[in-house]
N, C-alpha and C positions, 0 to 999 in steps of 0.2 A: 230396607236396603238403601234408602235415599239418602245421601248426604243433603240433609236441613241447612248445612252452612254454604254449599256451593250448589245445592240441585234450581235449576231454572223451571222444571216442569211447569204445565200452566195445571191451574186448576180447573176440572170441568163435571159438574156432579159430583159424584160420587167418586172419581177418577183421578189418576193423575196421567198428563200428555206429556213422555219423555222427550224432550227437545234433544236428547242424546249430546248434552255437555262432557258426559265420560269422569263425572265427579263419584259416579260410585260404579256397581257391578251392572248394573241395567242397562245402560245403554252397549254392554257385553253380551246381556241376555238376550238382545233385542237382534244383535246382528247373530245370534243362534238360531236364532226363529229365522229369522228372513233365512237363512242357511240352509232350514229345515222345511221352506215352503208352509208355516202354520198359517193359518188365516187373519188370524187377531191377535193382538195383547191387551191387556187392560191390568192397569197399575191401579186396584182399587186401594180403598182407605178403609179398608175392613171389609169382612168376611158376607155380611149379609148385602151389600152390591150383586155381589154372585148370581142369588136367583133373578134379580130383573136383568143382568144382564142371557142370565141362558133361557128367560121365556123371550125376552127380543131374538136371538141371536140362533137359538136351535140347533147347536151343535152336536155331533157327533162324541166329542171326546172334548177335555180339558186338561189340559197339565195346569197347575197350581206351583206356587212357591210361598209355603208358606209356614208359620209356627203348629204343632203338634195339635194345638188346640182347634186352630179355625180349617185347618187340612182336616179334622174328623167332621167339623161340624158340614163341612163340605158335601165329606162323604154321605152324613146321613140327608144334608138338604138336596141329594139328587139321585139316592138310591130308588125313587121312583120315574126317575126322569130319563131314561131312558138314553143317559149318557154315562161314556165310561171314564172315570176319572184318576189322575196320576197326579200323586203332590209328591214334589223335595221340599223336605224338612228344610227349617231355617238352622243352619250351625250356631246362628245368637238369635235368638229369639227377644221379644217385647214389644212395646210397643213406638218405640223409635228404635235408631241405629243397628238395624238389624243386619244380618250378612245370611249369606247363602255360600256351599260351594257350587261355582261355576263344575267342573268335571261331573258331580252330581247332577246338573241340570240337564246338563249334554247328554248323560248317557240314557237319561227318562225322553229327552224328547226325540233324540235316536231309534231308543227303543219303542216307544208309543207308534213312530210311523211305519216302521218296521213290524208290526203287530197290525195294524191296520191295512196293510197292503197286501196283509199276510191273508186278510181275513176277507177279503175283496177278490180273491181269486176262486 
């Protein structure tokens, strides 16, 4: 989802840190999250970031955004993990220029807290 020609993010590990330039959907995504009180984001550079970041971090739940491929491999690197996990597909998938829909995003990470609050009472 980064626009390569205008994204400023910095690099850091395995990560990328949105400086929220507004060059692609991400720094869209981001003010969804802060909207939605999520704890983190992490703009990794591939799929297997994931586990070290959920044995650091020991979350609860994850939303994902990502291609068909690395959303299952997701699923299986955490079906013992004791977290529950939510991906939106990417609408263009590869491995640059990729896009997501936003409406899509919104309604998984809507619904995710909404299921969690549900499940807290």
């Amino acid at each position: 989802m980064r626009n390569t020609t205008v994204c400023t993010a910095i690099e850091k590990d395995s990560c990328y840190i949105c400086t929220e330039c507004g060059g692609c959907k991400i720094s869209e995504i981001i003010k969804l999250i802060r909207e939605s009180n999520y704890r983190n984001l992490y703009i990794v550079k591939g799929g297997r970031a994931i586990g070290k970041i959920i044995r650091k971090q020991k979350p609860e739940a994850i939303v994902g955004i990502a291609c068909f491929f690395e959303g299952n491999q997701a699923f299986k690197m955490l079906e013992n993990e004791n977290v529950a996990v939510q991906f939106v597909p990417l609408i263009k998938d590869g491995c640059a220029v990729t896009d997501t829909d936003l409406t899509e995003v919104e309604k998984v990470l809507k619904y995710t807290i909404r299921s969690e609050s549900n499940q807290k009472r």
